[in-house]
C-alpha positions in Angstrom: -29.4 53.8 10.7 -29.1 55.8 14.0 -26.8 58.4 14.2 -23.6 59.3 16.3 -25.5 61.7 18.5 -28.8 59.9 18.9 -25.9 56.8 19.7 -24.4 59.3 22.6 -27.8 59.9 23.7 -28.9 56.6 24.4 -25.1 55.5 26.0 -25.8 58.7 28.4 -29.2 58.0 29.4 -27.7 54.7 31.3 -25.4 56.8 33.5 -26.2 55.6 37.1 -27.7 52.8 36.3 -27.8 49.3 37.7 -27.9 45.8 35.7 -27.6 42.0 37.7 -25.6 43.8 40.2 -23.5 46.1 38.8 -23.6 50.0 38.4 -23.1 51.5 35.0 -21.1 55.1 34.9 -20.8 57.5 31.8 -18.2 60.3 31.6 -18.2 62.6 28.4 -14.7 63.2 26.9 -14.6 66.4 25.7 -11.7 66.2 23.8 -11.2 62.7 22.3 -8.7 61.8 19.7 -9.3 59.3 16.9 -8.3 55.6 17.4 -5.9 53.9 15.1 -7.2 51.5 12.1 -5.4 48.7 13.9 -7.6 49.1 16.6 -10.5 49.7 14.6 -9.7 46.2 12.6 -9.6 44.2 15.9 -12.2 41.9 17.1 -11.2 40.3 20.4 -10.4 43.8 22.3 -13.7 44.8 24.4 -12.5 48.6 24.3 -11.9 50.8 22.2 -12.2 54.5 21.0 -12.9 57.1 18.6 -14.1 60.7 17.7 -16.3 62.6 15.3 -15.3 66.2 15.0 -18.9 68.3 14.5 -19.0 70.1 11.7 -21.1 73.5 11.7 -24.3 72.0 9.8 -24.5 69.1 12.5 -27.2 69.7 14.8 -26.0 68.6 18.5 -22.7 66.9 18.9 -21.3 64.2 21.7 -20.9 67.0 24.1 -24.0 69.0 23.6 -26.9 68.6 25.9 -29.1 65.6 26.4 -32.3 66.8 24.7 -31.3 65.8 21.2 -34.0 63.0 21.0 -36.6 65.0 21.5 -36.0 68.2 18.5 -37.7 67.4 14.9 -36.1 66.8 12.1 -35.6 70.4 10.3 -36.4 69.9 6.3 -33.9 72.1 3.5 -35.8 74.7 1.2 -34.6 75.3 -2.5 -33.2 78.8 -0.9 -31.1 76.5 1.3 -29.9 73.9 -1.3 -28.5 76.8 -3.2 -26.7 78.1 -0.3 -25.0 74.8 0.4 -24.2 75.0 -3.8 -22.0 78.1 -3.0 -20.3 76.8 -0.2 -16.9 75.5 -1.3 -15.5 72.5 -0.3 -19.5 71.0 1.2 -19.4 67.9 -1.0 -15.7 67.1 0.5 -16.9 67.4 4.1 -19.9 65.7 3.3 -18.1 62.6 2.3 -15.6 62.7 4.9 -18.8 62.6 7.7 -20.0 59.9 5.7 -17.3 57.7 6.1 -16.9 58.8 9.9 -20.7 58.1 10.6 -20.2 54.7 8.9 -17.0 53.8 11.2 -19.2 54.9 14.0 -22.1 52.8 12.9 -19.3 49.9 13.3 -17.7 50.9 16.3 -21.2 50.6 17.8 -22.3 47.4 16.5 -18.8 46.2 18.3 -20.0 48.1 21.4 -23.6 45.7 21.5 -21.7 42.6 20.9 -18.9 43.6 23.6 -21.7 44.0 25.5 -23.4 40.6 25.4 -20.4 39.1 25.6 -20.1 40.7 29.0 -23.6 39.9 30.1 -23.4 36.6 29.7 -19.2 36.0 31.0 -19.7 38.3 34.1 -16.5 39.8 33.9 -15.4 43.3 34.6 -14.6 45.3 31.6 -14.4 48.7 30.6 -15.6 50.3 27.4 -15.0 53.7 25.7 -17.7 54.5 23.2 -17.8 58.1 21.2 -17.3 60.3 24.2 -18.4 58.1 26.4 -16.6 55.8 29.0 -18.7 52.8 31.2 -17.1 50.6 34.0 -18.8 47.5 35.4 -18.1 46.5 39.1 -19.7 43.8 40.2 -19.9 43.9 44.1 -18.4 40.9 46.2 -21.9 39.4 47.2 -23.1 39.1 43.7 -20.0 37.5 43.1 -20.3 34.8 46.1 -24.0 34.6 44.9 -23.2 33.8 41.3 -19.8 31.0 42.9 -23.0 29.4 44.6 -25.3 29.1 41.9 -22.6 28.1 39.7 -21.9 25.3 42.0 -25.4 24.5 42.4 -26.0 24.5 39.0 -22.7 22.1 38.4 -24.0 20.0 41.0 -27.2 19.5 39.8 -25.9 18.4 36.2 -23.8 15.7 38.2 -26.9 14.5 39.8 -28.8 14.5 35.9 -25.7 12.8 34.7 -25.6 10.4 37.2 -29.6 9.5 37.0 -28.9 9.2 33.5 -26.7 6.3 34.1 -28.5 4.9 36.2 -31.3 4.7 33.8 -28.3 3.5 30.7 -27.6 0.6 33.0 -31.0 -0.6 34.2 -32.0 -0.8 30.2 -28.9 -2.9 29.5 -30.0 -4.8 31.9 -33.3 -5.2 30.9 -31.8 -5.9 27.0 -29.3 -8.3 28.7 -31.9 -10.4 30.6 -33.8 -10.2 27.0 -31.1 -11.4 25.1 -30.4 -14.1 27.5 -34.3 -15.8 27.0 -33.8 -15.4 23.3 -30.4 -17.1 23.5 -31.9 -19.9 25.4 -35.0 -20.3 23.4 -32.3 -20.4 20.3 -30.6 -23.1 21.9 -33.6 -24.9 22.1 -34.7 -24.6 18.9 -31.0 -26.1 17.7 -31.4 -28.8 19.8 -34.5 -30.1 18.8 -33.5 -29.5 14.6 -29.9 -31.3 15.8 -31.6 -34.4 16.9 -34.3 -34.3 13.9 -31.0 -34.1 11.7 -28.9 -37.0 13.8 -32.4 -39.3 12.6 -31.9 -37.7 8.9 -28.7 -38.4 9.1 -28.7 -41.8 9.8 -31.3 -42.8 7.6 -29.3 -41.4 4.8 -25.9 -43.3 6.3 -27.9 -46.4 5.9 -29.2 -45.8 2.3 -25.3 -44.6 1.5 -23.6 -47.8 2.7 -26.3 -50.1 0.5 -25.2 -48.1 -2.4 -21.7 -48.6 -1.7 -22.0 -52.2 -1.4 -23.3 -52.5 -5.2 -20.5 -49.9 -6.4 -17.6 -51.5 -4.7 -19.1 -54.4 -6.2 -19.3 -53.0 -10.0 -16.0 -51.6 -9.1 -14.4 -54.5 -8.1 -15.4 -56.3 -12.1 -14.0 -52.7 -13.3 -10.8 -52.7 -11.5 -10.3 -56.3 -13.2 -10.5 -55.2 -16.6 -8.5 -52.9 -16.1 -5.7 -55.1 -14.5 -5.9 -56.7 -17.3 -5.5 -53.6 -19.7 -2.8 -52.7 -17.4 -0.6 -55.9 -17.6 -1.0 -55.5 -21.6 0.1 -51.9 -21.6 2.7 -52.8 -19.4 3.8 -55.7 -21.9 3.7 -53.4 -24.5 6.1 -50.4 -22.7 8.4 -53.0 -21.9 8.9 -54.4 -25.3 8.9 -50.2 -26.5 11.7 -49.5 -23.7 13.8 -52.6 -24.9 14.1 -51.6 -28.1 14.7 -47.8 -27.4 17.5 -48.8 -24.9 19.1 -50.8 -28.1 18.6 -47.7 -30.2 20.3 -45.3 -27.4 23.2 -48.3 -27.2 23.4 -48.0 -30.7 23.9 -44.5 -31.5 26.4 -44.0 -28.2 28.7 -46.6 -29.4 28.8 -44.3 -32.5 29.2 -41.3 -31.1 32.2 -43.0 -29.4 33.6 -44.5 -32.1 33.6 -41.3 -34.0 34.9 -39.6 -30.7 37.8 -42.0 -30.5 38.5 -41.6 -34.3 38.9 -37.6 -34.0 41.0 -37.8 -31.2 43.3 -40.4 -32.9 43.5 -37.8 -35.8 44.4 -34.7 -33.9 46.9 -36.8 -32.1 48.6 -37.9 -35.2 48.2 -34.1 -36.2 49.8 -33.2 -33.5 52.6 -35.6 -33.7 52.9 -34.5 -37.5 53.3 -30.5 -36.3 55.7 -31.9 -33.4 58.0 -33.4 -35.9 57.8 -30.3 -38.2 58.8 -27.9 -35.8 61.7 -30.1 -34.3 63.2 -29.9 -37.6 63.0 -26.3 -38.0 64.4 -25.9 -34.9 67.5 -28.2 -35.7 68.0 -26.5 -39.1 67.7 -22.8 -37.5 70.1 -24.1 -35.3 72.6 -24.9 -37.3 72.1 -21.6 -39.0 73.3 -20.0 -36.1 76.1 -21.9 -35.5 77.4 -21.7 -39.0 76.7 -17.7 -38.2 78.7 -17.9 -35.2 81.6 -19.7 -36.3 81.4 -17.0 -39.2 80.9 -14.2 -36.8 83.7 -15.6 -34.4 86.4 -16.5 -37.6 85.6 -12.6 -38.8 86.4 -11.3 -35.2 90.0 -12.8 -35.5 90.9 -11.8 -38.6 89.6 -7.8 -37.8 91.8 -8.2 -34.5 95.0 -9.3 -36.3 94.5 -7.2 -39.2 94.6 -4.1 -36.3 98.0 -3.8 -35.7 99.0 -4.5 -39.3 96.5 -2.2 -40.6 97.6 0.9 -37.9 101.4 0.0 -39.3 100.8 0.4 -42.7 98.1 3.2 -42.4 100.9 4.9 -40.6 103.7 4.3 -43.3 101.5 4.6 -46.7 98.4 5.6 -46.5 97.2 9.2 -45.8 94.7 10.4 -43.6 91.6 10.3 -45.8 92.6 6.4 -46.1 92.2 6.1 -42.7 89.1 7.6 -41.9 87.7 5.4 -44.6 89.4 2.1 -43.1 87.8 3.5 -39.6 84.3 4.2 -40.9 84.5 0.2 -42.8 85.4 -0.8 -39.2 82.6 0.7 -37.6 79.9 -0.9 -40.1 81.5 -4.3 -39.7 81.2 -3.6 -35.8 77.2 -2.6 -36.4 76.1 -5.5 -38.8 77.8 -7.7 -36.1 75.5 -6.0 -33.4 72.7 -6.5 -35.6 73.4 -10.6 -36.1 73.7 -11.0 -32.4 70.3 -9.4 -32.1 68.7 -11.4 -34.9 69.8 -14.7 -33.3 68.5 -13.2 -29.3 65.0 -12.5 -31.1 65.2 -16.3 -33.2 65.7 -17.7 -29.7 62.7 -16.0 -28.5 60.7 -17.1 -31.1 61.7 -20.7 -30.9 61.0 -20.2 -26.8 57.2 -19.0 -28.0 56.8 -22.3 -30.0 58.2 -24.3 -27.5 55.5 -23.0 -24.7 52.6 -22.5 -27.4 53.2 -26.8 -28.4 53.5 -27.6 -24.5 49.9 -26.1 -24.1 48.6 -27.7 -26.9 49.6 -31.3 -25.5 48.1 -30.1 -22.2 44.9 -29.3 -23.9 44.9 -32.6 -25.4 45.0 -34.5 -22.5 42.7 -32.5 -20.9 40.2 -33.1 -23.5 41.2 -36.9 -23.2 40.5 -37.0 -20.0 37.1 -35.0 -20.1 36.1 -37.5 -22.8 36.8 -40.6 -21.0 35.3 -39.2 -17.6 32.0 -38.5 -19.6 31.8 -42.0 -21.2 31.9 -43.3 -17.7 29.6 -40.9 -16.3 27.4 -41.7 -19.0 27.7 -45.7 -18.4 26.8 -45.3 -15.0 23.8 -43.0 -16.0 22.8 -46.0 -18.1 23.1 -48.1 -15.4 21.4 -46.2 -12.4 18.2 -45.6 -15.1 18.3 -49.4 -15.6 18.0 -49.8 -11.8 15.5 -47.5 -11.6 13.1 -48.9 -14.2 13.5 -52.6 -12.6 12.7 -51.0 -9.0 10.0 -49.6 -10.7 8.7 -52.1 -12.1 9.1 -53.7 -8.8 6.9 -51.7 -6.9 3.8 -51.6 -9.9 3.8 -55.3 -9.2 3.8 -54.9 -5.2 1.0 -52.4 -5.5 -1.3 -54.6 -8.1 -0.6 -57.1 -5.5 -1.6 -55.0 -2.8 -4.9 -54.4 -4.9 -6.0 -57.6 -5.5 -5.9 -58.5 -1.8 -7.4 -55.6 -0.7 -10.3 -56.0 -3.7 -10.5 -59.8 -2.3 -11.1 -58.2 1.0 -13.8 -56.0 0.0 -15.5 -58.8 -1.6 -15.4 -60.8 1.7 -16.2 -58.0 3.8 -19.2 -57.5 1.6 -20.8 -60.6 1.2 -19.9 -60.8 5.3 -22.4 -57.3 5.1 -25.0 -59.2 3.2 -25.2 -62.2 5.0 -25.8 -60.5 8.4 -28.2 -57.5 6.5 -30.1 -61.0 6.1 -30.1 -62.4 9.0 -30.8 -59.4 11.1 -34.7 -59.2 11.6 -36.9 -56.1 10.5 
């Protein structure tokens, strides 16, 4: 690892100098103060700065004179280790340069990668090293010489890039024009196996419709038989259908009957609690009216007794009497309060049964009604599946019809077949 000063030497010994056109200047600071850590920590800044103060044990500083390359290096005797030993506060300094000379070894990698960067942009810059300062000023002609050879250069990559087109499109030609003889050879090649494959084919047709012949043929005796196994099956579901259209005739005229006989009971129920509560309403009735006439026949004799009552009460009786007579009025006033409100609620009562009957024969009829609409809808069920099984019937006799012709025309067409195959010559 170099050191700061031999660093300072070498920055120095470029003062003056020239490099692609530009003229390199150093200035020694001779007071420089040291840069910030910020600074320090940043990469894309090209200048920066810093300072190593020279302690007395250092040999030549940033400022000293330019000779420092060329004095050997001085080695430390016993006598001179245990000198530095008394000095106090040597290893403290000592670490403190340390870390310096390391932040300087930095600063001046930074300062050879700054300076590369430079080389190969072209731009100006300046740069502050330790105790030094360069400036780069390039000079207009080496500017319009470097606008011209960039332009040169530029145009000469437009020229590669447009050979190199060029050359793309004259191999996709060549590919094309390849591709296009392969096609056609193809195409050849598909015709010739097309037409060995239309001769195949043919031959095979013919073999196909011999074979045919014999299996319509064996499947014209099959389909017989099995007309004939057909027409006995058929025989057979008919008879099965009969009697399961008997059996379902059967069991609904039951379930009717025993439909009509529930209906006739709960009417005659009904009837039975009609008539019950009728009477209880014409006995309750003539409750009340017996209670009224009571009621009424009590209210006249209380109002004639009045005026008698206040006479005598007046005449004979003492006071205590009369508060007693009052307080007997009084209850016979409340229990006659309390009938009237027996017979309001009886009234309402009999109104509840009166409504709660009335829905009842609604309900009946309604279930009437649902019953007799589903015994129709359930004859004309009966009916429509009737229909249906005739039409069906119906059409399995059009279509074994339809079979037999078309098996008679087979067996025309093929015996038409054979007779020309035999007259035709080979």
């Amino acid at each position: 690892m170099a050191s700061v000063a031999e660093a300072a030497a070498a920055i120095r010994a470029f003062h003056n100098a020239e490099y692609h056109g530009r003229r390199l200047e150093v200035v020694p600071f001779e007071t420089v103060s040291p840069p910030p850590p910020a600074l320090l920590a940043s990469n894309s800044s090209f200048t920066s700065s810093f300072s190593l103060s020279a302690a007395p044990a250092v040999a030549g500083t940033v400022s000293g004179p330019s000779n420092t390359r060329t004095q050997p290096p001085q080695l430390m005797t016993s006598d001179d280790v245990e000198a530095l030993r008394s000095v106090s506060g040597l290893y403290e300094h000592i670490h403190v340069q340390g870390v310096r000379l390391a932040r300087a070894e930095t600063f001046v990698r930074r300062l050879s990668s700054s300076n590369a960067q430079l080389r190969a942009q072209l731009r100006v810059a300046g740069i502050t090293g330790p105790g030094v300062r360069t400036l780069f000023r390039p000079s207009p002609a080496r500017q319009r010489q470097q606008q011209q050879e960039q332009e040169q250069q530029q145009q000469q990559e437009l020229q590669r890039q447009v050979q190199q087109q060029q050359q793309q499109q004259q191999l996709l030609q060549q590919q094309l024009q390849q591709q296009q003889q392969q096609q056609q050879l193809l195409q050849q090649q598909l015709q010739q196996q097309q037409q060995q494959q239309q001769l195949q084919q043919q031959q095979q047709q013919l073999q196909q419709e011999q074979l045919e012949e014999q299996q319509l043929q064996q499947q014209l005796q099959l389909q017989q038989l099995q007309q004939q196994q057909q027409q006995q099956q058929l025989q057979q579901e008919q008879l099965q259908q009969q009697q399961l259209q008997r059996q379902l005739q059967q069991q609904h005229q039951q379930h009717h009957i025993t439909l009509q006989e529930e209906l006739f009971y709960n009417l005659q129920l009904l009837q039975h609690q009609q008539q019950e509560q009728m009477e209880e309403n014409r006995i309750t009735r003539l409750q009340w009216q017996h209670d009224e006439e009571e009621t009424a026949a009590m209210i006249q004799i209380m109002d004639a007794m009045q005026p008698l009552q206040q006479q005598q009460s007046l005449q004979q009786l003492p006071q205590n009497q009369q508060q007693r007579l009052n307080i007997l009025q009084n209850e016979l006033r409340h229990h006659l309060n309390q009938h009237q409100h027996q017979q309001q609620y009886q009234q309402m009562e009999q109104d509840a049964i009166l409504l709660r009957w009335n829905t009842q024969q609604r309900r009946t009829a309604a279930t009437v009604r649902i019953i007799y609409d589903m015994q129709q809808l359930h004859q004309q069920q009966q009916q429509q599946q009737q229909q249906q099984q005739q039409q069906q019937e119906q059409q399995e006799q059009q279509e074994q019809q339809q079979q037999q012709q078309g098996q008679q025309q087979q067996q025309q067409q093929g015996n038409n077949n054979q007779q020309g195959g035999d007259a035709q010559p080979l």
